[in-house]
N, C-alpha and C positions, 0 to 999 in steps of 0.2 A: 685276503691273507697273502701275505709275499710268500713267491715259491722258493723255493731252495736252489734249483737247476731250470732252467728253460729248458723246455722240452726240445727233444731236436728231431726233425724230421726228414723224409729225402723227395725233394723233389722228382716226379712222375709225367708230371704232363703241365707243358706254358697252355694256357687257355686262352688268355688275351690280354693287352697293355691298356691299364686303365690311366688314360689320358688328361681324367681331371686335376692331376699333381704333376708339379714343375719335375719331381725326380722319375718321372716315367715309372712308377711301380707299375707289377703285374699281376695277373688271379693268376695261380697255380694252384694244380693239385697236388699232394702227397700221398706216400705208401702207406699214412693212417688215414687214408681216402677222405680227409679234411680237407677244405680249398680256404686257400692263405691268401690276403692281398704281399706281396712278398715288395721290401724295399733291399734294391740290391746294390750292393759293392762298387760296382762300378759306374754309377749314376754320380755327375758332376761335383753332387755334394760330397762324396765318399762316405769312407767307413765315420765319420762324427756324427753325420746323422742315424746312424745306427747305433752308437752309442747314447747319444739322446734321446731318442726313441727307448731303450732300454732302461735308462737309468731314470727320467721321468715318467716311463709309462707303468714302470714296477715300483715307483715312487707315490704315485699317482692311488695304483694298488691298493698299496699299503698302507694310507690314509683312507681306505674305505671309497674309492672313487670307480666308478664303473668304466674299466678300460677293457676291451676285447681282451682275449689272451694273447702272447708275444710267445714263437718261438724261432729254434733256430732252424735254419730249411738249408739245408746243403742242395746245393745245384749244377749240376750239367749239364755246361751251354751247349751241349749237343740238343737236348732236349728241345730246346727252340729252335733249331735249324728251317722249319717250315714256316717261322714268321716271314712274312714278304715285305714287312717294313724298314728298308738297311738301318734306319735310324736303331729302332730295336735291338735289329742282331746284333747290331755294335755293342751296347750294352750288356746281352745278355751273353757275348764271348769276351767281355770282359768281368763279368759275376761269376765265372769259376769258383767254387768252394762256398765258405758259408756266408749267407745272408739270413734278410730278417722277414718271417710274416708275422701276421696281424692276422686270428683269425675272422676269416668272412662273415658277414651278416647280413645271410639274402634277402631281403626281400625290406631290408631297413632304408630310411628315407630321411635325407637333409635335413639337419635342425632348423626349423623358421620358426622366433624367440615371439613370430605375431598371431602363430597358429597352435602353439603348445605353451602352456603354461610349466614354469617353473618355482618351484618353491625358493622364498630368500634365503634359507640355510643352506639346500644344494646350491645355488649362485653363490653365495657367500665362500664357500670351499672349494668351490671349481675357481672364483677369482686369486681367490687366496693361493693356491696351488700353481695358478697360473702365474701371478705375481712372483713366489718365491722360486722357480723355475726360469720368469724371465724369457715366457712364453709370448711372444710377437703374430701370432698365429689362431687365436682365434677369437676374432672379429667379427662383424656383424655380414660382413662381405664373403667372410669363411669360417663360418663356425668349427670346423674340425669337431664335428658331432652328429650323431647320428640317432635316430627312435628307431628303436629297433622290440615289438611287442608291446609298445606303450612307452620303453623306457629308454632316458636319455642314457648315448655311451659316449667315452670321448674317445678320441684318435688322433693320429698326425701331429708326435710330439717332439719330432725331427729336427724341428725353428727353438729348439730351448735353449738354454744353456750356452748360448752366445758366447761366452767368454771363453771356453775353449777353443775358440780359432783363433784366439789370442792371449796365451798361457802367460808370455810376460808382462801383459797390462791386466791381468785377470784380477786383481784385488782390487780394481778399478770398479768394477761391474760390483762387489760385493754389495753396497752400499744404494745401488742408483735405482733411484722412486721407477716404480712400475707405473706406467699411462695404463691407465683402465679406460678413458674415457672413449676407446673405439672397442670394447670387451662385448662381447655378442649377450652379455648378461647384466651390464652395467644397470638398464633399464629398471631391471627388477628389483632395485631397492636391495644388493645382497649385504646379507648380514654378515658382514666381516668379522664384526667384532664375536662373535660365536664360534664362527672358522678360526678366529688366532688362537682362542682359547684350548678349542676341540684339539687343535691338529699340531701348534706349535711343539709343544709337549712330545708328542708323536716323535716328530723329526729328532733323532739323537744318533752318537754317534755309533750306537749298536745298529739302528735302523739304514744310518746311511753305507755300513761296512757291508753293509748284506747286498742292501741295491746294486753296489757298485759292483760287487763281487758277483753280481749274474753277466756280467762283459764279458765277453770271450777274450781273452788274450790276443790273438790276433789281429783284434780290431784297434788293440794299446799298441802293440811294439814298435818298435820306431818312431816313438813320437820326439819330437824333437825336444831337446832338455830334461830327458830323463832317459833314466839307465835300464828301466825295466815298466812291465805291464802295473805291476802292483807300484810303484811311485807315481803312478801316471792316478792310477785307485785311487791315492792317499793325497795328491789334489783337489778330487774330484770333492771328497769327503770333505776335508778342509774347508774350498771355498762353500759350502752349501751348509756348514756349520757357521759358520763366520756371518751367511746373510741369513740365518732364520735369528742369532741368537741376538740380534738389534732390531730387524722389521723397521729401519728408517725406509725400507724400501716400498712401506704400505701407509702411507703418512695417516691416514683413518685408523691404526690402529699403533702406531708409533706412539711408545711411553708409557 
């Protein structure tokens, strides 16, 4: 079920930078003595992956898909001052204020599609979700998934929504076929045609005003060619209205 507010939490203690992602996240703990993989502000990508993170990961959600919980971690980079890695600190004195975690899943281990079986309706909805998102990310080479008690979660949904790095070609993207054929789930025969049915419907513009509507404003303002946080919203809405209500972007389930 989609939440209403991301929860917001205060960063306590940097524990360590986990290294397997290109944007340097880190485990932190918080003052609800949860530990967060935290993706922060001032990582190369900036604030968009943290907006894509948010708006497919509570997208994701809300289609009944198993995504950790997301909240918001306010931070200060004093708290890291004893990392010894300058590369780090750099980062983590420029993440002043709010970022984003993902909460942690100890003791969870790398999806491998040759050692865990998946059913073709979860594939079929994880593709489909993947495809209507426009998610480049998880691959057989990186699944951005993780078993955590037996069961798969997804993660790392940073790489979505491309077209927002480029607002004036973005109607461009509306329309363009999703490659599945390097999909860490392709293998399994997924059942698309079940996922369009399930989920399509889902997608409306009650559901997508809500999503959008969990962004923090500060991660919107100043974006270039628009006036404010909520026009930047009613983009977002827009184009992800626009590509679910044809699906030429899923040619297996097109028409």
């Amino acid at each position: 079920m989609l939440v209403r507010v991301l929860r917001k939490v205060i960063a306590t203690r940097y524990v360590l930078p986990l290294r397997e992602g290109g944007s340097l996240p880190g485990l932190v703990e918080a003052d609800d003595l949860g530990m967060y993989v935290v993706k922060f502000i001032g990582a190369g990508q900036g604030r968009k992956t943290l907006v894509a993170e948010v708006v497919s990961g509570e997208l994701g959600r809300a289609l009944g898909l198993p995504v950790p919980e997301l909240v918001l971690v306010e931070f200060d980079a004093v708290i890291g001052r004893s990392e010894p890695d300058p590369e780090v600190q750099e980062l983590l004195k420029a993440s002043g204020g709010l970022n984003l975690g993902m909460d942690f899943l100890p003791g969870s281990l790398g999806f491998d599609p040759l050692t865990f079986e998946v059913d073709r309706v979860f594939a079929g909805r994880v593709l489909w979700f993947d495809a209507l998102t426009g998610n480049v990310d998880r691959s057989w080479r990186n699944p951005n998934m993780l078993l955590w008690h037996g069961s798969p979660y997804l993660i790392d949904h940073g790489a979505t929504l491309i077209f927002h790095h480029n607002w004036a070609n973005a109607d461009r993207f509306a329309g363009r076929a999703y490659d599945a054929s390097d999909h860490v789930l392709s293998g399994v025969s997924p059942d698309l045609a079940a996922a369009d049915a399930a989920l399509a419907p889902l997608v409306d513009e009650d559901l997508l005003r809500r999503v959008v509507g969990l962004v923090p404003d500060e991660w919107l303002v100043g974006e270039p060619g628009f006036d404010s946080p909520d026009e930047v919203r009613e983009a977002y809405v827009r184009f992800l209205l626009t590509r679910v209500a044809d699906r030429s972007w899923l040619p297996e389930v097109a028409g």
